[in-house]
N, C-alpha and C positions, 0 to 999 in steps of 0.2 A: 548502459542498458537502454533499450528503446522505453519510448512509452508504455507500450505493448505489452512488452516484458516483465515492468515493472508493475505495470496493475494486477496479470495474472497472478505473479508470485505474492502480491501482498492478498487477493483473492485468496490464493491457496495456503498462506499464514490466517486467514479469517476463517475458514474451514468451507470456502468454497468448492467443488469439485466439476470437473466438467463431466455427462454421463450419455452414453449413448440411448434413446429411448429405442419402444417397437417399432418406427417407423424411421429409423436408423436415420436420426437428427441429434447431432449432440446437443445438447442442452446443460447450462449452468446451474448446475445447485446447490443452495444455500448447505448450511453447515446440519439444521433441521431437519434434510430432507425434501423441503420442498423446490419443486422444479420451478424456473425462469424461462429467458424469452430464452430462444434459439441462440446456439453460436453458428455464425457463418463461416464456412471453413474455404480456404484456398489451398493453393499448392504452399505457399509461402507464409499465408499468416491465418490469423484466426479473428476475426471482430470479434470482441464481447459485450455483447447487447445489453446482457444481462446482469451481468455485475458492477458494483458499484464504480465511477467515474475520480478513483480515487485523487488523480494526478491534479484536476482540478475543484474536485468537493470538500470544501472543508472538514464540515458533517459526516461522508464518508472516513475520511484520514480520523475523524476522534471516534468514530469506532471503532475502527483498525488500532487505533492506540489502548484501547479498550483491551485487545486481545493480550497484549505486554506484561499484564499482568505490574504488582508492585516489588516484584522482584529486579523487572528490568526497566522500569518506568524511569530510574535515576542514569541509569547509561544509556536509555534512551534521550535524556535529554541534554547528557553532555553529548551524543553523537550529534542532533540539532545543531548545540553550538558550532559544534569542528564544520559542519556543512555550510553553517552563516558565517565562517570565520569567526565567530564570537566567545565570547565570555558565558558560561550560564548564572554564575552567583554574583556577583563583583560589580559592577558597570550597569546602572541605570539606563543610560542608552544601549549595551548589549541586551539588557532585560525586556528593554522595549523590541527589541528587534527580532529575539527568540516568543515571544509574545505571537508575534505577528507575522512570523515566518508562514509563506506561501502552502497549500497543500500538496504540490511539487516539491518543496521544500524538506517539509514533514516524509512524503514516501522515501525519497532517497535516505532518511536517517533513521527513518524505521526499518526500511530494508539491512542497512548498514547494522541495527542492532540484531536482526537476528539472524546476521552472517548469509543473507541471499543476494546482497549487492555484488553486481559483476560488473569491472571496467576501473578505469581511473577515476578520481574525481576530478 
């Protein structure tokens, strides 16, 4: 998946939507209701301005994990480790490293938990 890709669909797992307003500008809006900046659209892609920079914000990626709810919070974090190659219970230095996995990291394994990942790994 692009970058791209992968921000809108984890957007659209946060209850993002994109909407067209009266002045026929799509525009990104929160789960709330409330509208953001502008999306700029091409023939090819779409910037989003307005949604959070999930791939590299921390703070965005643990609200996104927020949404996982505690049902899937535990396969969420064994999919973490399969993305680090790692261990999640066992291994102190595996521990340290799912700890500290990147916020690129975390989207690809969150995506992968709620079945929107497309591509190989």
């Amino acid at each position: 998946m692009t970058p791209e890709q992968q921000r809108v669909a984890i957007a659209e797992a946060c209850g993002w939507t994109a909407t067209v307003d009266d002045d026929q500008f799509w525009r990104a809006t929160r789960a709330d209701g409330s509208m953001t900046s502008d999306l700029w659209c091409s023939m090819s892609s779409v910037w989003n301005v307005g949604i959070p920079d999930y791939l590299n914000d921390l703070n965005a990626m643990h609200d996104a994990e927020k949404v996982l709810g505690e049902k899937r919070i535990r396969s969420y974090a064994f999919t973490l480790a399969q993305v680090l190659d790692t261990s999640p219970t066992v291994d102190l230095d595996d521990q340290f490293l799912n700890i500290h996995a990147t916020a690129a990291q975390r989207a690809e394994a969150f995506l992968r938990t709620i079945g929107k990942w497309k591509g190989a790994k």
